[in-house]
LUMPAGU-640086 format. One record per atom (N, C-alpha, C, CB): residue number from 0; x, y, z. Coordinates in steps of 0.02 Angstrom, whole numbers. Glycine has a CB too. Layout:
N
<pt num="NUM" x="X" y="Y" z="Z"/>
...
***
This chain:
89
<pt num="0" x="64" y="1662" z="-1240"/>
<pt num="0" x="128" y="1638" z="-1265"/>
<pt num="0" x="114" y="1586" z="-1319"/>
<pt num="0" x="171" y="1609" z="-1208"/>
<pt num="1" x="141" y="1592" z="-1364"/>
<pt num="1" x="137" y="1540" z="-1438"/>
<pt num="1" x="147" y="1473" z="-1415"/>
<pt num="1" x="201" y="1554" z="-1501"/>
<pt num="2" x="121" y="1416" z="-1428"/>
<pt num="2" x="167" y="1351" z="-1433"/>
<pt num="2" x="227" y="1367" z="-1452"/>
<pt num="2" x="145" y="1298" z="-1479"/>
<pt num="3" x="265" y="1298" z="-1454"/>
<pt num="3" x="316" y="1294" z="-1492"/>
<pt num="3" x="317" y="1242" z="-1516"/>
<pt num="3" x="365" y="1306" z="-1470"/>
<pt num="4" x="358" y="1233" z="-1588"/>
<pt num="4" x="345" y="1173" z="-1599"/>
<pt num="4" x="395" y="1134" z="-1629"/>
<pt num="4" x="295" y="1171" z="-1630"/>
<pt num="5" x="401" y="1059" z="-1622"/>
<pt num="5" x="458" y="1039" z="-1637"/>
<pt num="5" x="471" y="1001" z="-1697"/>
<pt num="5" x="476" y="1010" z="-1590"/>
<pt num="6" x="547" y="1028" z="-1732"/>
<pt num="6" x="564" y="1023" z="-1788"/>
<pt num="6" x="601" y="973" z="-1804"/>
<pt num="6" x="585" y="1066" z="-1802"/>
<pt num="7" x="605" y="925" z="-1853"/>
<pt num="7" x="646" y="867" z="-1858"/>
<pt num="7" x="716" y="902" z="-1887"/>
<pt num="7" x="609" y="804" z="-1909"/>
<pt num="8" x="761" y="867" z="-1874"/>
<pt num="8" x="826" y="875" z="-1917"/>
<pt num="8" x="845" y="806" z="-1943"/>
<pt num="8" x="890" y="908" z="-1875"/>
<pt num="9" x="897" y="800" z="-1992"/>
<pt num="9" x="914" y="757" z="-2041"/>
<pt num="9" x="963" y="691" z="-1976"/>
<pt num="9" x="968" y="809" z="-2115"/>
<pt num="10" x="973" y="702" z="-1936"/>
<pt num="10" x="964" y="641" z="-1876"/>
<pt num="10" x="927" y="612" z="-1852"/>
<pt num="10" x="976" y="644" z="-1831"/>
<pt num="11" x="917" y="543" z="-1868"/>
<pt num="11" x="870" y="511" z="-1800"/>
<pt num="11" x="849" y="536" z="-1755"/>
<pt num="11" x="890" y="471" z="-1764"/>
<pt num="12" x="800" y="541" z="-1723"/>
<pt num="12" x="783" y="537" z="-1639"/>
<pt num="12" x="821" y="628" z="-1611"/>
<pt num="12" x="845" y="443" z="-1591"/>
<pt num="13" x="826" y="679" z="-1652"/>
<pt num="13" x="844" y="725" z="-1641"/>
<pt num="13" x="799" y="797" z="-1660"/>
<pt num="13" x="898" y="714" z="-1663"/>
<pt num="14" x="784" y="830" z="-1615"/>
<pt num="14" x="726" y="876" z="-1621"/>
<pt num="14" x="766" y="943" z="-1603"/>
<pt num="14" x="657" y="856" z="-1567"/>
<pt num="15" x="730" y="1003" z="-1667"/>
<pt num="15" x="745" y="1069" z="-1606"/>
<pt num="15" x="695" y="1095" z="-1597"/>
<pt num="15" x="794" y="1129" z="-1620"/>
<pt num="16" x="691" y="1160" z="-1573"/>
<pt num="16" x="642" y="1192" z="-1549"/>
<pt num="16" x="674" y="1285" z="-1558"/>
<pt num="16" x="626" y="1157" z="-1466"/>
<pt num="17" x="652" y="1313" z="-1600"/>
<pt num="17" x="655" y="1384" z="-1620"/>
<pt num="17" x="634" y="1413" z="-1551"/>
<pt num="17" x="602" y="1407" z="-1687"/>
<pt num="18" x="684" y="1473" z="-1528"/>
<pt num="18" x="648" y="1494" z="-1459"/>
<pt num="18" x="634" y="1557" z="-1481"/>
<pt num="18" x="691" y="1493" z="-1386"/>
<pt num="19" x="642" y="1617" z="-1436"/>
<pt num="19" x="627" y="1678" z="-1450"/>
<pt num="19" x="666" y="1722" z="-1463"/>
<pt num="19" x="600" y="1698" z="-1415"/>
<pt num="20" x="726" y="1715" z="-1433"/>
<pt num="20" x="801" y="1732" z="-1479"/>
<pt num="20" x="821" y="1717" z="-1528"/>
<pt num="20" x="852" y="1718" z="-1462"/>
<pt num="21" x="807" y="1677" z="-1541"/>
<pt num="21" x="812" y="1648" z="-1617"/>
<pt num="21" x="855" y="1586" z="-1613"/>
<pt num="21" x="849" y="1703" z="-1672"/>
<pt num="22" x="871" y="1572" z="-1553"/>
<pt num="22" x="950" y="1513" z="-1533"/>
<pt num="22" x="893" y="1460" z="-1545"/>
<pt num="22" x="1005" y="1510" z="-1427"/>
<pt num="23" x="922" y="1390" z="-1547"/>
<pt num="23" x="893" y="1310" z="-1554"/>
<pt num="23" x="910" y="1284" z="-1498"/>
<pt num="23" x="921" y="1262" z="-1613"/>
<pt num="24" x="825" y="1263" z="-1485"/>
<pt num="24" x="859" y="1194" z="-1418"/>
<pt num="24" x="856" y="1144" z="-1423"/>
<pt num="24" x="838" y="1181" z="-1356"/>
<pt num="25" x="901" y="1096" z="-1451"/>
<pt num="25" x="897" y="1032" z="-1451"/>
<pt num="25" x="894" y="967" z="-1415"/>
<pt num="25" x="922" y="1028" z="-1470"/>
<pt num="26" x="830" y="931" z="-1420"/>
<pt num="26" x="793" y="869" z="-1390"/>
<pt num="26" x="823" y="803" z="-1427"/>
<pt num="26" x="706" y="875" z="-1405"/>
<pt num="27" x="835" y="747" z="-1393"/>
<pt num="27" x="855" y="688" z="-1412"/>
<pt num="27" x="786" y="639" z="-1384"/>
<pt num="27" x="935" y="672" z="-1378"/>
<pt num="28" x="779" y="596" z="-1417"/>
<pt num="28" x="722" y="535" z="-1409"/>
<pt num="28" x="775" y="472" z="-1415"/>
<pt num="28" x="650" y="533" z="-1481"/>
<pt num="29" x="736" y="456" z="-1351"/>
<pt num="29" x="767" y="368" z="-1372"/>
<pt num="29" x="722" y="321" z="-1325"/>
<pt num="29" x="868" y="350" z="-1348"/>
<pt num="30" x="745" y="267" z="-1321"/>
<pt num="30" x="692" y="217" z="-1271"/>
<pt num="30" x="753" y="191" z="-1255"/>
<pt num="30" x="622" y="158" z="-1304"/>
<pt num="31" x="738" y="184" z="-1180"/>
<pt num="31" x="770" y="132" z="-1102"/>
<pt num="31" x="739" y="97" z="-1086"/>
<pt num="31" x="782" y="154" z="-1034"/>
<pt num="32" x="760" y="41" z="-1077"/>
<pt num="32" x="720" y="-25" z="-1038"/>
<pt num="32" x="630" y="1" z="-1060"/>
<pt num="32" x="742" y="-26" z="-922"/>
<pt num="33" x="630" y="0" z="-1118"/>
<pt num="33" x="555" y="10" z="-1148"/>
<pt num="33" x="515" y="52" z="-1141"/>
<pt num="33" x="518" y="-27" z="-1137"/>
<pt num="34" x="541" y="109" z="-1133"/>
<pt num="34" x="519" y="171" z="-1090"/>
<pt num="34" x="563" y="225" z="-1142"/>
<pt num="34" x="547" y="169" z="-992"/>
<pt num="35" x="495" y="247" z="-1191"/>
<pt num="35" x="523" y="293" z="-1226"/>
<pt num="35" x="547" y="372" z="-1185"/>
<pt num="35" x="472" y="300" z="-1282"/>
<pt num="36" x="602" y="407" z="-1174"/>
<pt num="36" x="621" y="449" z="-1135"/>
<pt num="36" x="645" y="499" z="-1227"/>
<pt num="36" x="685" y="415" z="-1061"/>
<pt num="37" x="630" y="578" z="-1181"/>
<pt num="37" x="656" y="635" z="-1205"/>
<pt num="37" x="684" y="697" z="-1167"/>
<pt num="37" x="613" y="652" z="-1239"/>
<pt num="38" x="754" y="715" z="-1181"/>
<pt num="38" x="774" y="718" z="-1147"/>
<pt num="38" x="811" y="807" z="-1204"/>
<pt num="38" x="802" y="643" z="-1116"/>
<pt num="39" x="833" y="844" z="-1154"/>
<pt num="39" x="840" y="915" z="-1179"/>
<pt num="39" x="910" y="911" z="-1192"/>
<pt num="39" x="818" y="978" z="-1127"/>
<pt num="40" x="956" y="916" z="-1241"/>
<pt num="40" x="1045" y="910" z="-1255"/>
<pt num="40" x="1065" y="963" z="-1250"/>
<pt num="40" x="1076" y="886" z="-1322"/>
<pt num="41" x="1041" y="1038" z="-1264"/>
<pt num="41" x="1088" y="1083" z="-1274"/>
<pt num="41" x="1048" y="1146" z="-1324"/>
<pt num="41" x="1155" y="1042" z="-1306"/>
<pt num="42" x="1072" y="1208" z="-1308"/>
<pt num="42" x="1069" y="1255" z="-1340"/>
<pt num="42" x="1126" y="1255" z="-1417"/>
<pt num="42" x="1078" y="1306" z="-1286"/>
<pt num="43" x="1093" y="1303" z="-1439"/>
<pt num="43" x="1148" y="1308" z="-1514"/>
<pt num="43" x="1187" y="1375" z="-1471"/>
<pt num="43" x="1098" y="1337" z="-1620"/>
<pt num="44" x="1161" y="1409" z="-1428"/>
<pt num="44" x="1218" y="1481" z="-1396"/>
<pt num="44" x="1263" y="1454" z="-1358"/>
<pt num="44" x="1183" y="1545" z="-1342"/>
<pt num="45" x="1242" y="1374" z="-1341"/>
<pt num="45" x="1313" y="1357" z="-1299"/>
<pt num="45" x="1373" y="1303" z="-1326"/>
<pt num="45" x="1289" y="1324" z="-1228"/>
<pt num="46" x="1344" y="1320" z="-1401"/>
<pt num="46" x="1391" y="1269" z="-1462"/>
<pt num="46" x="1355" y="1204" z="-1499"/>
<pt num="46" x="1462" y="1229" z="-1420"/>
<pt num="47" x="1307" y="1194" z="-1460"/>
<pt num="47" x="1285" y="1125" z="-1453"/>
<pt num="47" x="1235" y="1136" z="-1554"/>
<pt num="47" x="1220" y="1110" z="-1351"/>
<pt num="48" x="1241" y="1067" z="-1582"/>
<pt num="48" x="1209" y="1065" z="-1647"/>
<pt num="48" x="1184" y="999" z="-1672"/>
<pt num="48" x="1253" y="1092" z="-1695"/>
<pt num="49" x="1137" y="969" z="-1696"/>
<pt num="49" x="1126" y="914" z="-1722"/>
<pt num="49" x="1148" y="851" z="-1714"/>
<pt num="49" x="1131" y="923" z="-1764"/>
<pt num="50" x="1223" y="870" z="-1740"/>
<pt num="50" x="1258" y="816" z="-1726"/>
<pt num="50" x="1295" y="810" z="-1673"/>
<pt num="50" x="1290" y="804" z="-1768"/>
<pt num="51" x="1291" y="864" z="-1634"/>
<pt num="51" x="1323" y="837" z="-1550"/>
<pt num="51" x="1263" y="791" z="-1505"/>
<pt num="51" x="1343" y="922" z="-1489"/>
<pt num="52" x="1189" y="832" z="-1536"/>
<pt num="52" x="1135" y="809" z="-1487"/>
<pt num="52" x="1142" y="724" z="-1506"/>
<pt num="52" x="1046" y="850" z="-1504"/>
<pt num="53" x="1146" y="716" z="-1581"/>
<pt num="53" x="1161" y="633" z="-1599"/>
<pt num="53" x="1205" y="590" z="-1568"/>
<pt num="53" x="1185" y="623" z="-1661"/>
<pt num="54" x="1263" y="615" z="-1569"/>
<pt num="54" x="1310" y="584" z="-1534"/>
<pt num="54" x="1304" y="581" z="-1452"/>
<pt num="54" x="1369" y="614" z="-1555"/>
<pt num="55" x="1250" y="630" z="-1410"/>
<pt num="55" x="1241" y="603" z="-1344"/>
<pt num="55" x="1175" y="564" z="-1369"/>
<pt num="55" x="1234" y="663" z="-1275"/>
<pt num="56" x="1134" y="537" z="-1403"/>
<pt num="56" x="1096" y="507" z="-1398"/>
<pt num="56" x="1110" y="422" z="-1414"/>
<pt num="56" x="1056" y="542" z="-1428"/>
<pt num="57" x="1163" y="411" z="-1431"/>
<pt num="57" x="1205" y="365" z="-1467"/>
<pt num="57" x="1245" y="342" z="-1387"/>
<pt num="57" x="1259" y="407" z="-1541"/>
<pt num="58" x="1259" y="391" z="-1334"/>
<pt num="58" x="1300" y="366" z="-1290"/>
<pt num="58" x="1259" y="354" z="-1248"/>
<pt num="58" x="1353" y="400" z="-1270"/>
<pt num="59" x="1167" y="374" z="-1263"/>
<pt num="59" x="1106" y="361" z="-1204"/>
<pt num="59" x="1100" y="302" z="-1223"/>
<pt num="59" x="1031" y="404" z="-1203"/>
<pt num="60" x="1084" y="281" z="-1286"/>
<pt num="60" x="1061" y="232" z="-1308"/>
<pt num="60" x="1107" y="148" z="-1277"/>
<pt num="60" x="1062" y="253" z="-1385"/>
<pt num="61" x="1184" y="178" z="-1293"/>
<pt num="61" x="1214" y="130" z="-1263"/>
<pt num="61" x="1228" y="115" z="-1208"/>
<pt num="61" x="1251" y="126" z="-1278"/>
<pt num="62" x="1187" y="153" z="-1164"/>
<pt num="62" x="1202" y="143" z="-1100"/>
<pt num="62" x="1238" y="175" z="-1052"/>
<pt num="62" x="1220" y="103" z="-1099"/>
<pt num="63" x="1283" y="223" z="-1086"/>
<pt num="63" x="1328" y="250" z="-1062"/>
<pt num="63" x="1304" y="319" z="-1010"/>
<pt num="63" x="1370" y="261" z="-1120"/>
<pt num="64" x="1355" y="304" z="-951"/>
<pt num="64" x="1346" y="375" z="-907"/>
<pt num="64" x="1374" y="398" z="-896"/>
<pt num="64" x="1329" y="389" z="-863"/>
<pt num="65" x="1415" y="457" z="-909"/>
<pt num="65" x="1490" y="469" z="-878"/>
<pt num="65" x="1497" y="468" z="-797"/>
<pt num="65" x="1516" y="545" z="-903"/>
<pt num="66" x="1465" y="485" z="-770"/>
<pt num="66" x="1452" y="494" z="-698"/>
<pt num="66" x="1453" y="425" z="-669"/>
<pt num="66" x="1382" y="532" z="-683"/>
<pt num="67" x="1403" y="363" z="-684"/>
<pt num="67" x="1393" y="321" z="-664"/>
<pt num="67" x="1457" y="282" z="-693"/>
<pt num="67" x="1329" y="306" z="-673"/>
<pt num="68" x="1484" y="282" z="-739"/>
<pt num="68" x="1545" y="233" z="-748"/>
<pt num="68" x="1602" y="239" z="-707"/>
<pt num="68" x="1571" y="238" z="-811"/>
<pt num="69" x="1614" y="318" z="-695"/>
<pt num="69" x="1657" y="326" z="-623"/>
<pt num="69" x="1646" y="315" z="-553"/>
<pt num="69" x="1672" y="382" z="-615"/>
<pt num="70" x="1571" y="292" z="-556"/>
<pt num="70" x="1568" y="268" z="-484"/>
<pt num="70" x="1587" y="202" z="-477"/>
<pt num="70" x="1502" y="274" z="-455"/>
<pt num="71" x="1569" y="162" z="-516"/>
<pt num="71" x="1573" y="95" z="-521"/>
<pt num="71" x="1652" y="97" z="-519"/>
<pt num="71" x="1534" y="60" z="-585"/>
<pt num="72" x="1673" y="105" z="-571"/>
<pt num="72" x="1753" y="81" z="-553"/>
<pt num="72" x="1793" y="143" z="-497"/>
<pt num="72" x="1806" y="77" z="-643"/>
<pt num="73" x="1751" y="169" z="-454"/>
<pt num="73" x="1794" y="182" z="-391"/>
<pt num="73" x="1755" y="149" z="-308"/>
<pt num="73" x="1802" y="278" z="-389"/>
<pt num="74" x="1710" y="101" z="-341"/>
<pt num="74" x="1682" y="67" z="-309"/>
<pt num="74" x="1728" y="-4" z="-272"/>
<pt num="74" x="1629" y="57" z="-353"/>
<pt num="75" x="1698" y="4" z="-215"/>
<pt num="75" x="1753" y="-48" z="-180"/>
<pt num="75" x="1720" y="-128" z="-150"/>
<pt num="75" x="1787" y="-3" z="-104"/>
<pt num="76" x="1670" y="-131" z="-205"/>
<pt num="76" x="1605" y="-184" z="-180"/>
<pt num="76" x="1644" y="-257" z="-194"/>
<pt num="76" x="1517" y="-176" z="-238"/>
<pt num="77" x="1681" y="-257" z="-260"/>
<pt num="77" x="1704" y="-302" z="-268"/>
<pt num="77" x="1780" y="-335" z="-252"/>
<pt num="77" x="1689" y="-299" z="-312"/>
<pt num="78" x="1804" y="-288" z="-215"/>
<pt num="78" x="1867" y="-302" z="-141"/>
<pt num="78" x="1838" y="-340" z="-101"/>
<pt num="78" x="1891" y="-235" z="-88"/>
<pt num="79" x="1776" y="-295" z="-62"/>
<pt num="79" x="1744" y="-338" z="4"/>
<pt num="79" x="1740" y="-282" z="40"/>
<pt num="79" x="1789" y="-402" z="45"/>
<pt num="80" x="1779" y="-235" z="-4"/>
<pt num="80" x="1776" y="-167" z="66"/>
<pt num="80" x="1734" y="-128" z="65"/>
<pt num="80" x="1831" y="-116" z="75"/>
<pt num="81" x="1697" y="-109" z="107"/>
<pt num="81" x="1634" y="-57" z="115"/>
<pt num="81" x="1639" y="16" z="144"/>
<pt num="81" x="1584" y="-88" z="159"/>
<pt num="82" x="1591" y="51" z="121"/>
<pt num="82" x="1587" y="115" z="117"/>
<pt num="82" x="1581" y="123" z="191"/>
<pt num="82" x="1532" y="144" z="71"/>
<pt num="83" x="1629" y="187" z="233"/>
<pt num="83" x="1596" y="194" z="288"/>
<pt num="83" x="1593" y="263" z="299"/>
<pt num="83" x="1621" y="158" z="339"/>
<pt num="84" x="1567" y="291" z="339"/>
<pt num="84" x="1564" y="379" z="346"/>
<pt num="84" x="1617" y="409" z="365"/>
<pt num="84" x="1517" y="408" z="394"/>
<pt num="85" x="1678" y="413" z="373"/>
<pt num="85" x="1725" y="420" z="386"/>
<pt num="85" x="1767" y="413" z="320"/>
<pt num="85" x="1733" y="385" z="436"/>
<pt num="86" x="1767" y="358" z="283"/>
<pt num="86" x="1783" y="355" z="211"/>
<pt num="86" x="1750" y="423" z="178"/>
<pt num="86" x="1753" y="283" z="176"/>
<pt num="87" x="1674" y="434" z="193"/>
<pt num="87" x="1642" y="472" z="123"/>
<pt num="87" x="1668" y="544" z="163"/>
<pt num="87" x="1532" y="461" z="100"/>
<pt num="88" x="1656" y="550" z="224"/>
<pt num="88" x="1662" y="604" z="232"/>
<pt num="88" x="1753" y="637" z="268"/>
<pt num="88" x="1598" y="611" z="272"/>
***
């Protein structure tokens, strides 16, 4: 099987990768708490392009999680009230 190898595009910190179909998979780079991370955004067969992979690397960079921001604000730590098994389940 060939390498593959990865191609810059005209974004920052945004890579694709030519597959064997011919579709693009696009890689985002960034660094967390000093810890350069790379991370896979998306196929071009499932819409995904350059500038979408940018714009999630822009919402890595800032910190952002969609997942983790909804936990926090349905979090009940700062009431006093605590999680119990009966609550989760």
């Amino acid at each position: 099987m060939p390498r593959q190898t990865r191609n810059s595009t005209e974004y920052r910190g945004v890579y694709f990768v030519e597959l064997a179909n011919k579709s693009k998979s696009y890689f985002i780079r960034y660094k967390s708490n000093g810890m350069s991370v790379e991370e896979r955004a998306g196929r071009s067969d499932n819409g995904w392009d350059a500038e979408l992979a940018y714009l999630l690397r822009a919402e890595r960079i800032k910190g952002i999680d969609i997942l983790e921001e909804n936990f926090q604000r349905g979090s009940d730590l700062k009431t006093g009230q605590y999680w119990t098994f009966s609550k989760i389940f």
